[in-house]
PDB file of the backbone (N, CA, C, O) and the ligand in Angstrom, with CONECT records:
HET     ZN  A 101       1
ATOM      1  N   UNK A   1      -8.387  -1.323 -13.091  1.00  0.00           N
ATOM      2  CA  UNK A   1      -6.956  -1.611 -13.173  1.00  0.00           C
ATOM      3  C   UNK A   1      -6.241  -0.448 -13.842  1.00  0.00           C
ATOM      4  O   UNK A   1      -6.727   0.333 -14.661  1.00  0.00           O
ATOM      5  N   UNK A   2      -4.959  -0.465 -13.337  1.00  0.00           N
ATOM      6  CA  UNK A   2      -4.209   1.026 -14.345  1.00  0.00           C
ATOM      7  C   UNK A   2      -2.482   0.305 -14.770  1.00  0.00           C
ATOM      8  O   UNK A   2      -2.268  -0.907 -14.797  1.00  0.00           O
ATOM      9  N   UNK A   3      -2.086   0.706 -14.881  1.00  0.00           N
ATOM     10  CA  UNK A   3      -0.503   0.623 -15.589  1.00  0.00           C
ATOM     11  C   UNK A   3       0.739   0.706 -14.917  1.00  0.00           C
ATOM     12  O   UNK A   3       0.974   1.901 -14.739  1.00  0.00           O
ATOM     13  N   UNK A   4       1.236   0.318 -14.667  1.00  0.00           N
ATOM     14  CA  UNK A   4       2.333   0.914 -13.185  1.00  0.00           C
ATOM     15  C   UNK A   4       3.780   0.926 -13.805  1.00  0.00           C
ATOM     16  O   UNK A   4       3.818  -0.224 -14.243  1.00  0.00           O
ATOM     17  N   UNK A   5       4.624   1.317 -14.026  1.00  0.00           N
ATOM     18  CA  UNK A   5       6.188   0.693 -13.913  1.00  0.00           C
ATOM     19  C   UNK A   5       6.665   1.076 -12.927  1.00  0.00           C
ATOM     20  O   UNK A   5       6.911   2.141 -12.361  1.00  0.00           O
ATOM     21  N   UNK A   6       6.853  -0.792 -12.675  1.00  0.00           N
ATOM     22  CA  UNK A   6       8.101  -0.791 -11.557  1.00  0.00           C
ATOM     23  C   UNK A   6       9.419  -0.872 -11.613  1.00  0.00           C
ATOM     24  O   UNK A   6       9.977  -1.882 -12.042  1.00  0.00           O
ATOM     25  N   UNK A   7      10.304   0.573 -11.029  1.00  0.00           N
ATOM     26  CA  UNK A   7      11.330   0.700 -11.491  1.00  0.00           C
ATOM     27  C   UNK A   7      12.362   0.368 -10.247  1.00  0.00           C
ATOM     28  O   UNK A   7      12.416   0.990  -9.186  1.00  0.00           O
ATOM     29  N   UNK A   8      13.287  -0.933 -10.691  1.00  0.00           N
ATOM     30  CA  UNK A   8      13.969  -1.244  -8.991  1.00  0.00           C
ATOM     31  C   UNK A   8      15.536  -1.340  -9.328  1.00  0.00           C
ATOM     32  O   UNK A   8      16.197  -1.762 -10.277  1.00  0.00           O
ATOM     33  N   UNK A   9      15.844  -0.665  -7.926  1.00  0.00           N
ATOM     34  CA  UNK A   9      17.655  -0.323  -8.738  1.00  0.00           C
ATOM     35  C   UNK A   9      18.212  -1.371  -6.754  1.00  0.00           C
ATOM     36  O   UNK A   9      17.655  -1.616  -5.684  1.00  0.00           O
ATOM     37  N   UNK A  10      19.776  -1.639  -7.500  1.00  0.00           N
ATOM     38  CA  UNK A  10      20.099  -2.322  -6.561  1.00  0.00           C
ATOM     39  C   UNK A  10      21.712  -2.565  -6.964  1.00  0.00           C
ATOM     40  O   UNK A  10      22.042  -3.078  -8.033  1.00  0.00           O
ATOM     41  N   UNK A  11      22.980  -1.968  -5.604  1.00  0.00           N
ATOM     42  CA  UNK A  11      24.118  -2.530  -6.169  1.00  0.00           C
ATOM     43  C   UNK A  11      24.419  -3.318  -6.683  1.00  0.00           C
ATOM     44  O   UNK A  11      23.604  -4.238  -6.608  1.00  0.00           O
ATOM     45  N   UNK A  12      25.387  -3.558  -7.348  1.00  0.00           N
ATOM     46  CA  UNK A  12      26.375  -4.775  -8.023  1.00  0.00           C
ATOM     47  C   UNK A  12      26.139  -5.939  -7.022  1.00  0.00           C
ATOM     48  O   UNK A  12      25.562  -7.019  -7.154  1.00  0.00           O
ATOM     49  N   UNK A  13      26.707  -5.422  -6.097  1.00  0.00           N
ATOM     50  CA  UNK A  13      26.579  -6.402  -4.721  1.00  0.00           C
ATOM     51  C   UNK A  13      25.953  -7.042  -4.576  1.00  0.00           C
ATOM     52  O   UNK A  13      26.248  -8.193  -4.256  1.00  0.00           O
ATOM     53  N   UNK A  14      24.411  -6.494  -4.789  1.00  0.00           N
ATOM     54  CA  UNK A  14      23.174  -7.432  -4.371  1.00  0.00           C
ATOM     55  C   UNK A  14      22.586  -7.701  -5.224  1.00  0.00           C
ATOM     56  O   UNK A  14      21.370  -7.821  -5.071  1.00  0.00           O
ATOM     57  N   UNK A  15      23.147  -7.906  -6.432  1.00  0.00           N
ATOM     58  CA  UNK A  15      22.067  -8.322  -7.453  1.00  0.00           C
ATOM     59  C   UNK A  15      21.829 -10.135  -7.206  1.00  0.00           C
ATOM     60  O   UNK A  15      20.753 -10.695  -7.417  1.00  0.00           O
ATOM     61  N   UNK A  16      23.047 -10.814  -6.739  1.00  0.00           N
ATOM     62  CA  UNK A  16      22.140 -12.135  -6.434  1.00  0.00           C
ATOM     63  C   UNK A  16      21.059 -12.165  -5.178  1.00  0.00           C
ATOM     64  O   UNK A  16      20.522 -13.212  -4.815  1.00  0.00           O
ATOM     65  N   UNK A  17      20.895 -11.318  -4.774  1.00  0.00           N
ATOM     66  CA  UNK A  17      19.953 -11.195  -3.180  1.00  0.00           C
ATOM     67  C   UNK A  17      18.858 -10.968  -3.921  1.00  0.00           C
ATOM     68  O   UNK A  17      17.916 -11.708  -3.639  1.00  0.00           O
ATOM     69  N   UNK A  18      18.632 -10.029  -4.951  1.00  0.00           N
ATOM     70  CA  UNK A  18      17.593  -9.433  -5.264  1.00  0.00           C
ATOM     71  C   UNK A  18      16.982 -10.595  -6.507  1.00  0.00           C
ATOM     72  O   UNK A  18      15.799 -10.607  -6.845  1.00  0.00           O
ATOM     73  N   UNK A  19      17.916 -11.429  -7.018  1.00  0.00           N
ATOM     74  CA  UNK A  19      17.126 -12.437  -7.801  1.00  0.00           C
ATOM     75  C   UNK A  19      17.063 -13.586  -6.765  1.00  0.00           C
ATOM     76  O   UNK A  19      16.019 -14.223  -6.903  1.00  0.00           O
ATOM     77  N   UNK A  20      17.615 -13.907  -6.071  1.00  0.00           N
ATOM     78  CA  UNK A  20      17.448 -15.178  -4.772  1.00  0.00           C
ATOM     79  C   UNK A  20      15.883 -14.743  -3.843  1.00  0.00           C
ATOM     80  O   UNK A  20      14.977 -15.449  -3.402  1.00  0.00           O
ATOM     81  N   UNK A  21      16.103 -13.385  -3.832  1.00  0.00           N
ATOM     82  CA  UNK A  21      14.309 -13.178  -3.288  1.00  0.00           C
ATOM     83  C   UNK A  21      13.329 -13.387  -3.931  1.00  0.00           C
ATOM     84  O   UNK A  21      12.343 -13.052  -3.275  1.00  0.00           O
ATOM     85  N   UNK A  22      12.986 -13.901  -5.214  1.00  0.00           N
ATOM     86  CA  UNK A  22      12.068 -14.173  -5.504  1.00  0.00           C
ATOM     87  C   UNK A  22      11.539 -16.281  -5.393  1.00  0.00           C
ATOM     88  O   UNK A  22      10.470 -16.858  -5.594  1.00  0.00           O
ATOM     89  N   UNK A  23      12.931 -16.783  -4.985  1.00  0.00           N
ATOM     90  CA  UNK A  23      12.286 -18.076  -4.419  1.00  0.00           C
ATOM     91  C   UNK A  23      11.589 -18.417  -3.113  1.00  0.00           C
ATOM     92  O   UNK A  23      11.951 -18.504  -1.939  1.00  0.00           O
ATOM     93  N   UNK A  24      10.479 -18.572  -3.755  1.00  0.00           N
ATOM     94  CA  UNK A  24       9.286 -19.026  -2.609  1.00  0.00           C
ATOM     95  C   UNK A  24       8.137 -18.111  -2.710  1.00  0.00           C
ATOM     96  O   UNK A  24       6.974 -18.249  -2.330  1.00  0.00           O
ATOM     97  N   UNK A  25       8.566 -17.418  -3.143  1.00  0.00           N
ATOM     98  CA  UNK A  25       7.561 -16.033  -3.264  1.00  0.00           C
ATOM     99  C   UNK A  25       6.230 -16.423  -5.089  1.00  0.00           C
ATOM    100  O   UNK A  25       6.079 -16.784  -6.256  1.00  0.00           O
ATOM    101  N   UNK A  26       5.801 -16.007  -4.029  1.00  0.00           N
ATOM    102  CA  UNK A  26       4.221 -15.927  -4.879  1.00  0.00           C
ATOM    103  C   UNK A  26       4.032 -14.632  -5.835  1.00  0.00           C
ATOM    104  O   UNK A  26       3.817 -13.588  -5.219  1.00  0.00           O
ATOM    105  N   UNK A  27       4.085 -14.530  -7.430  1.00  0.00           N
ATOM    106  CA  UNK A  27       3.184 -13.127  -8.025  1.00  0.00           C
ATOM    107  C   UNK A  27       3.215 -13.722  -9.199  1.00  0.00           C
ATOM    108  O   UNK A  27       3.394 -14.902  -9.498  1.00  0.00           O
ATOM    109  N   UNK A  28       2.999 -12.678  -9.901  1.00  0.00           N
ATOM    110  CA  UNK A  28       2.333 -13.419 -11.535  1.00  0.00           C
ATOM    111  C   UNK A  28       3.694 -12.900 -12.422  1.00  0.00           C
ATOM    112  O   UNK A  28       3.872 -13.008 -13.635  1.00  0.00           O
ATOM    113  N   UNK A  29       4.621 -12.279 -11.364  1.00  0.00           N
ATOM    114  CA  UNK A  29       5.891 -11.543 -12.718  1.00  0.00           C
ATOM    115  C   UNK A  29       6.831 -12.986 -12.655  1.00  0.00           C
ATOM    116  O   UNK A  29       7.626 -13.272 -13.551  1.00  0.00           O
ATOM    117  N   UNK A  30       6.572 -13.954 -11.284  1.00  0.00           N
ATOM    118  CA  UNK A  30       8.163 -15.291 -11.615  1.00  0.00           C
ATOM    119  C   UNK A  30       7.832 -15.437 -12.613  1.00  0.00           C
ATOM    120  O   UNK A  30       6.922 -14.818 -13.164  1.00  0.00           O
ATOM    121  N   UNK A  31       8.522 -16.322 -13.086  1.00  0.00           N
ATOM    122  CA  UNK A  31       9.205 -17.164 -14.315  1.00  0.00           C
ATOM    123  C   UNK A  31       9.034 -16.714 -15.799  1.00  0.00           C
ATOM    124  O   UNK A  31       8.973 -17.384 -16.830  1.00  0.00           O
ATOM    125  N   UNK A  32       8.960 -14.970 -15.521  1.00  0.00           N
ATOM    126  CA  UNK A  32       8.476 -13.802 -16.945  1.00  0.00           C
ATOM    127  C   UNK A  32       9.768 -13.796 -17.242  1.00  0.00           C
ATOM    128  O   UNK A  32      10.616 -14.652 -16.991  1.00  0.00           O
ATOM    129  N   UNK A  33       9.894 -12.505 -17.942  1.00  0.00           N
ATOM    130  CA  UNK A  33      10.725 -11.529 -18.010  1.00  0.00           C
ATOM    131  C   UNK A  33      10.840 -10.165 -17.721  1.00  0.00           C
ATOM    132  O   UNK A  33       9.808  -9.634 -17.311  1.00  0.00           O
ATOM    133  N   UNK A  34      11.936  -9.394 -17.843  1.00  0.00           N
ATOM    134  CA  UNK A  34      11.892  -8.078 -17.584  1.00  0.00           C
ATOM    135  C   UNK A  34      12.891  -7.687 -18.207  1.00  0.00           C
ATOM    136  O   UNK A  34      13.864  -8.410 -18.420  1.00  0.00           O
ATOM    137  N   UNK A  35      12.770  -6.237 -18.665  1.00  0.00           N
ATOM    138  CA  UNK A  35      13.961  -5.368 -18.860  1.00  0.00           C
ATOM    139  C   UNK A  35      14.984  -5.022 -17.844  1.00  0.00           C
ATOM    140  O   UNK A  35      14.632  -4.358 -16.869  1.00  0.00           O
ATOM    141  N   UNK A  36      16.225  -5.410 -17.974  1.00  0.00           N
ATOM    142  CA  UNK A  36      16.989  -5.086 -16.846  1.00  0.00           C
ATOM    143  C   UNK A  36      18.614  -4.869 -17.130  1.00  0.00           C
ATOM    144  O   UNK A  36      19.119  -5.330 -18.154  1.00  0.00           O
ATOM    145  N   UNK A  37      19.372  -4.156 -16.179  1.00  0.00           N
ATOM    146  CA  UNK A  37      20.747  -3.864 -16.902  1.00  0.00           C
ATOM    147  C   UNK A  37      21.619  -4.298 -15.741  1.00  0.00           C
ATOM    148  O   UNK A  37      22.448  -3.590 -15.169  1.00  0.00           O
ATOM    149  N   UNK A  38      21.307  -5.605 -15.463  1.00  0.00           N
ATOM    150  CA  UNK A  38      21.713  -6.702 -14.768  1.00  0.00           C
ATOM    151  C   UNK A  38      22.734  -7.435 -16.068  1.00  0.00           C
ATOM    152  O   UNK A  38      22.471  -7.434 -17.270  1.00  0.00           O
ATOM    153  N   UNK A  39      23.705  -7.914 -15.527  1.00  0.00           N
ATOM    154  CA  UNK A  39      24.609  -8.694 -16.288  1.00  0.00           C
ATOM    155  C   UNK A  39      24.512  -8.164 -18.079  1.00  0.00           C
ATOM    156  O   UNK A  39      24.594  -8.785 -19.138  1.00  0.00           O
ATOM    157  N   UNK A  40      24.328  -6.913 -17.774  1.00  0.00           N
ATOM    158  CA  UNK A  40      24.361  -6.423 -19.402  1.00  0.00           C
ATOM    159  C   UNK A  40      26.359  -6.202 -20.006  1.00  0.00           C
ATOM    160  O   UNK A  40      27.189  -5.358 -19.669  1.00  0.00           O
ATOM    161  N   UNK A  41      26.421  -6.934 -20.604  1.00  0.00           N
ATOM    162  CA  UNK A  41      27.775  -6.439 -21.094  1.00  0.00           C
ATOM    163  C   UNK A  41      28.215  -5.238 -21.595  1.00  0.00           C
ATOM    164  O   UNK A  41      27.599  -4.422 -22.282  1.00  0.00           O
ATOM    165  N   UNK A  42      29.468  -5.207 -21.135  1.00  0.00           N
ATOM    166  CA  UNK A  42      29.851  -3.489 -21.341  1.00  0.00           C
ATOM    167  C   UNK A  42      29.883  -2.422 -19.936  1.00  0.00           C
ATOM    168  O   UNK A  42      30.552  -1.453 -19.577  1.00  0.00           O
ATOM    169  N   UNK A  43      28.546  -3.369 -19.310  1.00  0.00           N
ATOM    170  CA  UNK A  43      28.514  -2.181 -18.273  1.00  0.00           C
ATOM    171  C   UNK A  43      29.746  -1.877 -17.407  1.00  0.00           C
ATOM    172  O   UNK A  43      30.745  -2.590 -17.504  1.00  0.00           O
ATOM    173  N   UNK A  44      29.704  -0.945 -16.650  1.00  0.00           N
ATOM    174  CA  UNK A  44      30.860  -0.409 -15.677  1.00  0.00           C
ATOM    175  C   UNK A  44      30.565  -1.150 -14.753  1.00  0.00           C
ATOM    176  O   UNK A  44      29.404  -1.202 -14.349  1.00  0.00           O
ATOM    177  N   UNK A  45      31.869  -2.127 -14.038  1.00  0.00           N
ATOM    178  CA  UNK A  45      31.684  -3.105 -12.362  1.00  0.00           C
ATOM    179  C   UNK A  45      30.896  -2.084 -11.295  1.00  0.00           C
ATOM    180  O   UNK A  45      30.854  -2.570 -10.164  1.00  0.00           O
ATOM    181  N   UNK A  46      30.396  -1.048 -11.390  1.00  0.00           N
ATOM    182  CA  UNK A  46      30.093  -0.642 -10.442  1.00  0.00           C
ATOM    183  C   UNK A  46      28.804   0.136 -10.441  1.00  0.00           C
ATOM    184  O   UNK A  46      28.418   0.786  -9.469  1.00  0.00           O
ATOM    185  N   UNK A  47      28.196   0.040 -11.517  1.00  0.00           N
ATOM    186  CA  UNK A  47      27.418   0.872 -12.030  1.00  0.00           C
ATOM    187  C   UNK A  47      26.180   0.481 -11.511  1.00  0.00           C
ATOM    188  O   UNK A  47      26.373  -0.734 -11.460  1.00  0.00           O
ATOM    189  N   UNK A  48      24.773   0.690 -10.988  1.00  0.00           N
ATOM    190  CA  UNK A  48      24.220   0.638 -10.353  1.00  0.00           C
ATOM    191  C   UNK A  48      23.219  -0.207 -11.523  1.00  0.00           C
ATOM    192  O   UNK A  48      22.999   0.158 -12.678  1.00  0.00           O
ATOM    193  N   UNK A  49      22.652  -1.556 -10.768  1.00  0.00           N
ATOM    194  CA  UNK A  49      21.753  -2.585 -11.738  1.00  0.00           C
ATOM    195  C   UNK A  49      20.311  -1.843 -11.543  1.00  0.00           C
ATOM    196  O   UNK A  49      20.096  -1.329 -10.445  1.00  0.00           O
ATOM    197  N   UNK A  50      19.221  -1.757 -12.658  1.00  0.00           N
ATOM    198  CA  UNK A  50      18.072  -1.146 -12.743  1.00  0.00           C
ATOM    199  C   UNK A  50      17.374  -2.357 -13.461  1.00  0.00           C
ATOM    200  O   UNK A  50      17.854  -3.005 -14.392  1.00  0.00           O
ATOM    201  N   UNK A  51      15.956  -2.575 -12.762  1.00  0.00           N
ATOM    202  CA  UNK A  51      15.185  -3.860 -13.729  1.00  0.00           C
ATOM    203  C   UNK A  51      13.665  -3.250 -14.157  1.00  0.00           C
ATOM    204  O   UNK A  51      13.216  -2.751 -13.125  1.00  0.00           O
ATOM    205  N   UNK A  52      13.177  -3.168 -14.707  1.00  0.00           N
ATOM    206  CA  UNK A  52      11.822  -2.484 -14.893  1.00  0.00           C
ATOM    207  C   UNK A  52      10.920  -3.592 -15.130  1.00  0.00           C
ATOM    208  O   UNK A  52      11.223  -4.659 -15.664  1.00  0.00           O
ATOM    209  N   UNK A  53       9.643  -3.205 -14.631  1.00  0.00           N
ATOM    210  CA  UNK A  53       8.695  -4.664 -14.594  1.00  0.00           C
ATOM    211  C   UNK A  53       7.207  -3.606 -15.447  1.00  0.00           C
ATOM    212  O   UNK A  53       7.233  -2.517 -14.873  1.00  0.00           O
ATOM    213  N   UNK A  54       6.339  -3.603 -16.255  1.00  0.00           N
ATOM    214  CA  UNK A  54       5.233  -2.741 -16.721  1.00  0.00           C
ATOM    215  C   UNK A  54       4.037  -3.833 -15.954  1.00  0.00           C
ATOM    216  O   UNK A  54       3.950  -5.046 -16.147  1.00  0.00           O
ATOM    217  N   UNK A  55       3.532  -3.333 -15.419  1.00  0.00           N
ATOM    218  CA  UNK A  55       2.473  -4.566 -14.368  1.00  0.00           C
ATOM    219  C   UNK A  55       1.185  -3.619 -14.789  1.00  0.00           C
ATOM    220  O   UNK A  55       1.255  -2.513 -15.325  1.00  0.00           O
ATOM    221  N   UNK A  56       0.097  -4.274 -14.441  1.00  0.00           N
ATOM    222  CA  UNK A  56      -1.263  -4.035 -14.669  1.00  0.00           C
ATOM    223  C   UNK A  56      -2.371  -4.596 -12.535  1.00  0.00           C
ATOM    224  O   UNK A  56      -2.684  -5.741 -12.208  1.00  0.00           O
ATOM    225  N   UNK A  57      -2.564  -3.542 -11.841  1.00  0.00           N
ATOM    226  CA  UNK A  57      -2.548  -3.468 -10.541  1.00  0.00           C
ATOM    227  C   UNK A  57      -4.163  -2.541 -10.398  1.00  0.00           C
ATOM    228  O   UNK A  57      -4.670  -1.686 -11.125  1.00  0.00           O
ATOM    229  N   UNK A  58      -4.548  -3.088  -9.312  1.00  0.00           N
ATOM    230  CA  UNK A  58      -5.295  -1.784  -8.586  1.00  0.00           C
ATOM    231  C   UNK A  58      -4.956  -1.195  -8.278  1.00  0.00           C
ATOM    232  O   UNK A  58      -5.539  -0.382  -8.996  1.00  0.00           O
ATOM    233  N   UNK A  59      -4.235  -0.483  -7.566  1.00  0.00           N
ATOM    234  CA  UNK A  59      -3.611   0.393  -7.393  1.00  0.00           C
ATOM    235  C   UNK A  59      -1.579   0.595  -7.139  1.00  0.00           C
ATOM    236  O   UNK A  59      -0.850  -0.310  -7.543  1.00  0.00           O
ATOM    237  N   UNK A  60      -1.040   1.727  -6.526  1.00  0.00           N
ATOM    238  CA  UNK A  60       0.344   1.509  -6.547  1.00  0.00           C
ATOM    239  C   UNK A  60       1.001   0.541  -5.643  1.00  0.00           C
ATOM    240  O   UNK A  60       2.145   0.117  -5.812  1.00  0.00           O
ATOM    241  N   UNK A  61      -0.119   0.080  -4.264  1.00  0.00           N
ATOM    242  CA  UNK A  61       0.261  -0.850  -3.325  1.00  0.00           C
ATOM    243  C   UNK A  61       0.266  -1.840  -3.830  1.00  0.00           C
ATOM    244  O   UNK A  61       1.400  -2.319  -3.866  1.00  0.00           O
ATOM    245  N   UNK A  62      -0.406  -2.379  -4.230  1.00  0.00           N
ATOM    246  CA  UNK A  62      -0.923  -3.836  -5.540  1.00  0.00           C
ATOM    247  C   UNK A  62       0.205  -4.077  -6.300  1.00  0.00           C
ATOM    248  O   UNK A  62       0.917  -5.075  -6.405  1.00  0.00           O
ATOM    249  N   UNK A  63       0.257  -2.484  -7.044  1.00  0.00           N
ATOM    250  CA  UNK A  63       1.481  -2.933  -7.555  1.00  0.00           C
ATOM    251  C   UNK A  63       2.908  -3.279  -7.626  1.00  0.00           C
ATOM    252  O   UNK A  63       3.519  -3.793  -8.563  1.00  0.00           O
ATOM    253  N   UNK A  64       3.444  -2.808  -6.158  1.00  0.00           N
ATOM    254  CA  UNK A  64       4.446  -2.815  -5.299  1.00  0.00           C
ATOM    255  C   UNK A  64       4.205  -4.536  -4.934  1.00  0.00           C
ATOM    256  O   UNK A  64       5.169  -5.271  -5.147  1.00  0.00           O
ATOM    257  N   UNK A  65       3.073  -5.078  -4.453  1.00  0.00           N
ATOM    258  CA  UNK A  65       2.906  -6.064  -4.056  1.00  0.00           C
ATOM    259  C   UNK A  65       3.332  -7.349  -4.880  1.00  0.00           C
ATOM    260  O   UNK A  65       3.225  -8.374  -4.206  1.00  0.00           O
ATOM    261  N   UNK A  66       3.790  -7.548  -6.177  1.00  0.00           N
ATOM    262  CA  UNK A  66       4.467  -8.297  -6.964  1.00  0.00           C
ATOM    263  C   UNK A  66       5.684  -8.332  -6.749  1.00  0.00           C
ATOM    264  O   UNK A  66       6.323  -9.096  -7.473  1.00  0.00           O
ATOM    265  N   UNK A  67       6.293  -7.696  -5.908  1.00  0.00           N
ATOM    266  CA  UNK A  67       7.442  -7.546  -6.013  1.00  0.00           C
ATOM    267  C   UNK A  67       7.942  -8.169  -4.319  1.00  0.00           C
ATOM    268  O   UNK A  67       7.298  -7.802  -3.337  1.00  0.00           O
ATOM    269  N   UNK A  68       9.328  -9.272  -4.157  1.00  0.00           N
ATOM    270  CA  UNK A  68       9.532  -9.483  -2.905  1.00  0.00           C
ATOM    271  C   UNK A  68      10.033  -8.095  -2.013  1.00  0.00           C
ATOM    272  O   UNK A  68      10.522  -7.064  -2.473  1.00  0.00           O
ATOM    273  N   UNK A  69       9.727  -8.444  -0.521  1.00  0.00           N
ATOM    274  CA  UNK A  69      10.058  -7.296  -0.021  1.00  0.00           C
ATOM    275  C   UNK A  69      11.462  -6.897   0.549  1.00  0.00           C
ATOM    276  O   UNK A  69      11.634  -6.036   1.412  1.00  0.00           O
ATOM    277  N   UNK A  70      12.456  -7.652  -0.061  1.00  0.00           N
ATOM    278  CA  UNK A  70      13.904  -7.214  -0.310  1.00  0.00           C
ATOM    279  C   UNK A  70      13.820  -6.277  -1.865  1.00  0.00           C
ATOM    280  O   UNK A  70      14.776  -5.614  -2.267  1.00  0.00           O
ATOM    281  N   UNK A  71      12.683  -6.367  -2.500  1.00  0.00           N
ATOM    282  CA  UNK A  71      13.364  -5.099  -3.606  1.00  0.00           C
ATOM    283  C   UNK A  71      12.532  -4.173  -3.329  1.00  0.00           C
ATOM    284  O   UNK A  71      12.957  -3.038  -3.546  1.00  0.00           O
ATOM    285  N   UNK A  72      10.902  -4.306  -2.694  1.00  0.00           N
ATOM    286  CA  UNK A  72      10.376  -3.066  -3.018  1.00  0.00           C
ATOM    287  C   UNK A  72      10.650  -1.581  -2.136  1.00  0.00           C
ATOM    288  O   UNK A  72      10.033  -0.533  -2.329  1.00  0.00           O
ATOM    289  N   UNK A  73      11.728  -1.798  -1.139  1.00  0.00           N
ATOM    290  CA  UNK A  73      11.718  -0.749  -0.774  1.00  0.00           C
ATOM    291  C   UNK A  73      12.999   0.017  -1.613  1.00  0.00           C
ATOM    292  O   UNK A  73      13.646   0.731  -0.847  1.00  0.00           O
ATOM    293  N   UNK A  74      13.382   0.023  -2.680  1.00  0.00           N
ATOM    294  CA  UNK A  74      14.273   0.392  -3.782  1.00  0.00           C
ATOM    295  C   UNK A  74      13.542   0.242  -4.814  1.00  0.00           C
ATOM    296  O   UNK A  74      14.167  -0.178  -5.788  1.00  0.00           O
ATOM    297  N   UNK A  75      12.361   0.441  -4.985  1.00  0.00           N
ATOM    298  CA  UNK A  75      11.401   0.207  -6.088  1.00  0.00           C
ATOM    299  C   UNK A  75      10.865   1.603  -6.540  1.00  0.00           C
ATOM    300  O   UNK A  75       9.830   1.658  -5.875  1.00  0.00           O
ATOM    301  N   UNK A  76      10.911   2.578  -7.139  1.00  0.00           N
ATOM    302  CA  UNK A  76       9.461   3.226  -7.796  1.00  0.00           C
ATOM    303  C   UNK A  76       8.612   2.669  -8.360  1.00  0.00           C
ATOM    304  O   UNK A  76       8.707   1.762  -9.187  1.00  0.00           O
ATOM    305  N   UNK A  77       7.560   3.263  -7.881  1.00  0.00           N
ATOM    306  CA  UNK A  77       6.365   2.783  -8.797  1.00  0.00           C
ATOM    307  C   UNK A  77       5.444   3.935  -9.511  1.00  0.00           C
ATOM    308  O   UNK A  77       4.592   4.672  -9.014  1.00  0.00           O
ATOM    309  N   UNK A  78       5.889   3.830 -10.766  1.00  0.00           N
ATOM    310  CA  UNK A  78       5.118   4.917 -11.884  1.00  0.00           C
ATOM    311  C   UNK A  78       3.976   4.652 -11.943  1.00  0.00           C
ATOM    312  O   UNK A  78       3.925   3.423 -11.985  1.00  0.00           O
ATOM    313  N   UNK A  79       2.583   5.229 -11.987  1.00  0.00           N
ATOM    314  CA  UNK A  79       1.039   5.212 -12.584  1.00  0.00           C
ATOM    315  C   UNK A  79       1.493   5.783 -14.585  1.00  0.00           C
ATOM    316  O   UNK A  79       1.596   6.889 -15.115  1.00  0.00           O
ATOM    317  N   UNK A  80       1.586   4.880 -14.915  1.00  0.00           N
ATOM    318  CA  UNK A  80       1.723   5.447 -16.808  1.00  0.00           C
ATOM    319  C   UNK A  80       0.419   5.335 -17.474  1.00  0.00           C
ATOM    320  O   UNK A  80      -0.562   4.694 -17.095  1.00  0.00           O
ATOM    321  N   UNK A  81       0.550   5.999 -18.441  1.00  0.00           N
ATOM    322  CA  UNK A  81      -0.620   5.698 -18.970  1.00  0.00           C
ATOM    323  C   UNK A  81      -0.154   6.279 -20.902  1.00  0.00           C
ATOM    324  O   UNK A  81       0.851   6.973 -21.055  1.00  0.00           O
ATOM    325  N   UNK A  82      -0.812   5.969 -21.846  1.00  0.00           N
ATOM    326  CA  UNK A  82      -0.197   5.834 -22.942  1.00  0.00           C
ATOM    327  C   UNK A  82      -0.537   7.483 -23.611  1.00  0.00           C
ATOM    328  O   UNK A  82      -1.705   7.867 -23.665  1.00  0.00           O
ATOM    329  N   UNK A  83       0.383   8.195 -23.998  1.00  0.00           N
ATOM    330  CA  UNK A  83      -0.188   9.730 -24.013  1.00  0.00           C
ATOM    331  C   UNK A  83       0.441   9.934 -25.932  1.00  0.00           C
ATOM    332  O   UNK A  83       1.410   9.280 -26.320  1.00  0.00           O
ATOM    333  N   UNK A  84      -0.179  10.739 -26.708  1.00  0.00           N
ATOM    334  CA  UNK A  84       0.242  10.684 -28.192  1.00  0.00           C
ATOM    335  C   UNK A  84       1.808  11.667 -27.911  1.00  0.00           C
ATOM    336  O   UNK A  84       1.609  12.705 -27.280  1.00  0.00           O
ATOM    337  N   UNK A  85       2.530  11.537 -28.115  1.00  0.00           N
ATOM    338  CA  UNK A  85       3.451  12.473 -28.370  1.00  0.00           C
ATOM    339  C   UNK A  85       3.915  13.353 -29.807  1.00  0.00           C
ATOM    340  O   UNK A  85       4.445  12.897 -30.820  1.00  0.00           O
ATOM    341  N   UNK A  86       3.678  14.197 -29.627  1.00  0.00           N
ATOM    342  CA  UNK A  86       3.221  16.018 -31.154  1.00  0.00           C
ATOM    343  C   UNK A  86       4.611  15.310 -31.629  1.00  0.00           C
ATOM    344  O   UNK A  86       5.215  15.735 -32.614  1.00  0.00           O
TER     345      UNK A  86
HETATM  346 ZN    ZN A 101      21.499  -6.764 -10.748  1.00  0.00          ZN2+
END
């Protein structure tokens, strides 16, 4: 297994599409949480929503695979791994 962040951005517009896709759908991230700058106050009406998910996958397909397939094609998916910083 390795480390992934999934990083998924999506207009203003569609941010109820992109939380309405996860009913019915099967993965181990429903009913979690995530970091996200969805309905964050302050933000600008237009400013583009970003949600980050840190998942634990076989690989980057796996890890894409938690995700419905209305977000993952607006998804990166990082391989991280924990590095000391000097
Ligand atoms: Zn949103």
């Amino acid at each position: 297994m390795a480390t992934y962040i999934l990083c998924h951005r999506h207009e203003p517009a569609e941010c109820r599409f992109a939380f309405a896709a996860w009913r019915g759908f099967d993965s181990p991230l429903r009913h979690g949480r995530a970091l996200a700058s969805c309905g964050r106050n302050g933000q600008a009406a237009d400013a583009r929503h970003t949600i980050f998910w840190t998942v634990e996958a076989a690989d980057a397909s796996a890890a894409l695979g938690y995700l419905p397939a209305y977000l993952t094609s607006r998804t990166e998916v990082v391989h991280v791994a924990e590095v000391p910083i000097p």
